[in-house]
N, C-alpha and C positions, 0 to 999 in steps of 0.2 A: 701179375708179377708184383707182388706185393714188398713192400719194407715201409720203415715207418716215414710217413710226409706229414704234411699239415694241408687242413682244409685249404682250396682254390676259391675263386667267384662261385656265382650259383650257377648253375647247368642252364642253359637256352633248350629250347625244342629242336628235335631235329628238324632239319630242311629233307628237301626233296632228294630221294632218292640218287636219281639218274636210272635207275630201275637194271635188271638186268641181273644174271646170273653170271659167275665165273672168277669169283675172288679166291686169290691165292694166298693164305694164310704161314705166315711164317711162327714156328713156334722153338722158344727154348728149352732146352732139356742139359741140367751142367752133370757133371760125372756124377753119377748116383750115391759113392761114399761119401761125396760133400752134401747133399740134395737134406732137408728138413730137418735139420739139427736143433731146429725150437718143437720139435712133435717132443717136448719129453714126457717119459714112461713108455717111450718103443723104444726098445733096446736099438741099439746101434748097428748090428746086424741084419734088423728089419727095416730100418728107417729106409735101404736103399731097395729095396722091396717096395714097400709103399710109393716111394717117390715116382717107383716106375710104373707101377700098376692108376698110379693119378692118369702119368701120360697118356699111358695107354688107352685110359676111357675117355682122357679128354680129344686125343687123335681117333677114335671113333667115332665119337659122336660128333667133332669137327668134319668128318668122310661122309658120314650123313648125312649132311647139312645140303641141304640141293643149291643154295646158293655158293657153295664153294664150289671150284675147280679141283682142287690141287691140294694138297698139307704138305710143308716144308720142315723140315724138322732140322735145327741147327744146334750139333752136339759134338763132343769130343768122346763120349762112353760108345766102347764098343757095343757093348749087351743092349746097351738101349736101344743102339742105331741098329742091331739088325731085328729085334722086337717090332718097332717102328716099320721099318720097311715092311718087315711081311703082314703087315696091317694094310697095306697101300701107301706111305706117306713114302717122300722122300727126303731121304737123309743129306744134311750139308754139312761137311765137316769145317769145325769151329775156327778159318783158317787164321782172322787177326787176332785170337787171344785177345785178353784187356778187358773181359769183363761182360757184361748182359748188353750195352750197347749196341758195341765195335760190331758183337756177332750177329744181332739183330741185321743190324746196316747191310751187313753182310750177306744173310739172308735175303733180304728185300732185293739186293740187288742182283742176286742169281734170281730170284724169281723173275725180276722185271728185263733180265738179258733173256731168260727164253722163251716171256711173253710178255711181251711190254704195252701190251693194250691191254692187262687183268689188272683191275682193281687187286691194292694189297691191303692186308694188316697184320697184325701182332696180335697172338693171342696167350696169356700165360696156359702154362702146359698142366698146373696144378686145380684143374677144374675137374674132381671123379664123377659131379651130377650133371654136368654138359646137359643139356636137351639142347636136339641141333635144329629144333623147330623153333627155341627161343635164339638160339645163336641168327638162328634164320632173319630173323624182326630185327634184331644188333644191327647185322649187317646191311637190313632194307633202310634204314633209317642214316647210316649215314650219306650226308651230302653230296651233291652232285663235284662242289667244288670244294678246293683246301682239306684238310685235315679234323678227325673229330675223336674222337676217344671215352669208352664206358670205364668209370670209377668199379673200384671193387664193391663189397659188400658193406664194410666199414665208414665208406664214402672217404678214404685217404689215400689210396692207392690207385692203381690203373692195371684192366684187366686185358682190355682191347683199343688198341691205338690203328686208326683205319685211313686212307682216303683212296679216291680216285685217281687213275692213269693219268701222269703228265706232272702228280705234284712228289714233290719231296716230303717223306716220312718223316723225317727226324726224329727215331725216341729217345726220349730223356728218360729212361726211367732211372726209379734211384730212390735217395733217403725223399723229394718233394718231388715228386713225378707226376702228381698229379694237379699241384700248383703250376710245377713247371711245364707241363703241356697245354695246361689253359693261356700261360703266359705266353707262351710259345706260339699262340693262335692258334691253337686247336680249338675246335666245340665239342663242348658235354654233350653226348645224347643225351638225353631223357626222354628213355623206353622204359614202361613201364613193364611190371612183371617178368622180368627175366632173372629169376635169382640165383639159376643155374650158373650163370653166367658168371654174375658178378660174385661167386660164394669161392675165391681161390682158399688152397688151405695150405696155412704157415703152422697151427696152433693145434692141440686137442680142440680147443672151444669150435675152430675153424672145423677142424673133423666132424665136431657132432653134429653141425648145423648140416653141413654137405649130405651126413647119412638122413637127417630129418628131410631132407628133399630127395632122398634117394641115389644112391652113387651106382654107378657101370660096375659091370659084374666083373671086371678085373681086383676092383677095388673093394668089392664086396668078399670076393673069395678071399682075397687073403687076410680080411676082416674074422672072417667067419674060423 
């Protein structure tokens, strides 16, 4: 979930585990006609196209991830939410408005009313190269205890905001969101090689990197 912050501390190593499959992933998805208005040179027409076909590969290859449970998808776009669903994810309708937060919170917290012993996190929705075998490692690596979160590709933003049953999420995300999750007492992972992961796309540049690692065939076809 990218927007512009400033560098945080330096990233610690991850801690241990807690080991164990069944994380329930909460993801944003905002009305598709507002969705990637810095892609310029895609017509405006397509931009909500694109935005969707991102989700779409990134809820994939999220589904395939053996350490997930579940994909939650918190949205107000009709089109999107039933795309999504018939992928397998489930759809949460975006009930407090107010922004990427409020809905996150919101998310998290249906996820943890109908299983409240899954590990959650956050993942942005604009991942088209997902590999859910490195999404895999992300989520092995975070801690057993408190809060931790993977920077994007740029190292300024935050792609994946995570922890274990029993703590409070809290995301900040925002203009310093990844300042502000460090200060907040989260930990940086530092997992190597996951570029999939960390490669969210706001920009053409962001575009061409994602294709140089390979993007989901949602987002390939409507490249093509």
């Amino acid at each position: 979930m990218t927007e512009d912050t400033v560098r945080p501390v330096a990233p610690v190593p991850p801690g241990p585990s807690g080991g164990g499959a069944g994380w329930s992933l909460v993801l944003p998805v905002k009305r598709l006609e507002l969705a990637k208005s810095r892609l310029a040179g895609f017509p405006g027409a397509r931009r909500p196209d694109l935005a969707l076909a991102f989700a779409l590969d990134t809820v994939t290859a999220a589904l395939a991830c053996r350490e997930v449970h579940r994909v939650l998808v918190v949205t107000r776009d009709p089109a999107a939410g039933r795309r999504l669903t018939a992928l397998g994810a489930t759809v949460v309708a975006d009930e407090p408005g107010g922004g990427l937060n409020p809905a996150l919170a919101h998310g998290v917290r249906r996820a943890r009313e109908s299983d409240p012993h899954a590990p959650v996190a956050t993942l942005s929705a604009d991942l088209p190269a997902l590999r859910a075998g490195e999404l895999g490692r992300v989520l092995g690596a975070v801690p057993a205890v408190g809060r931790a979160f993977l920077p994007d590709a740029p190292g300024t933003g935050t792609v994946l905001l995570a922890c274990r049953p029993g703590a409070p999420l809290s995301p900040a995300f925002g203009p310093t969101s990844r300042r502000d999750h460090a200060s907040g007492g989260a930990r940086e992972l530092a997992v190597a090689d996951v570029p999939s992961v960390r490669r969210d796309v706001d920009t053409p540049a962001d575009l061409a990197e994602a294709l140089a690692l390979g993007v989901g065939p949602h987002t390939a076809a409507l490249l093509h």
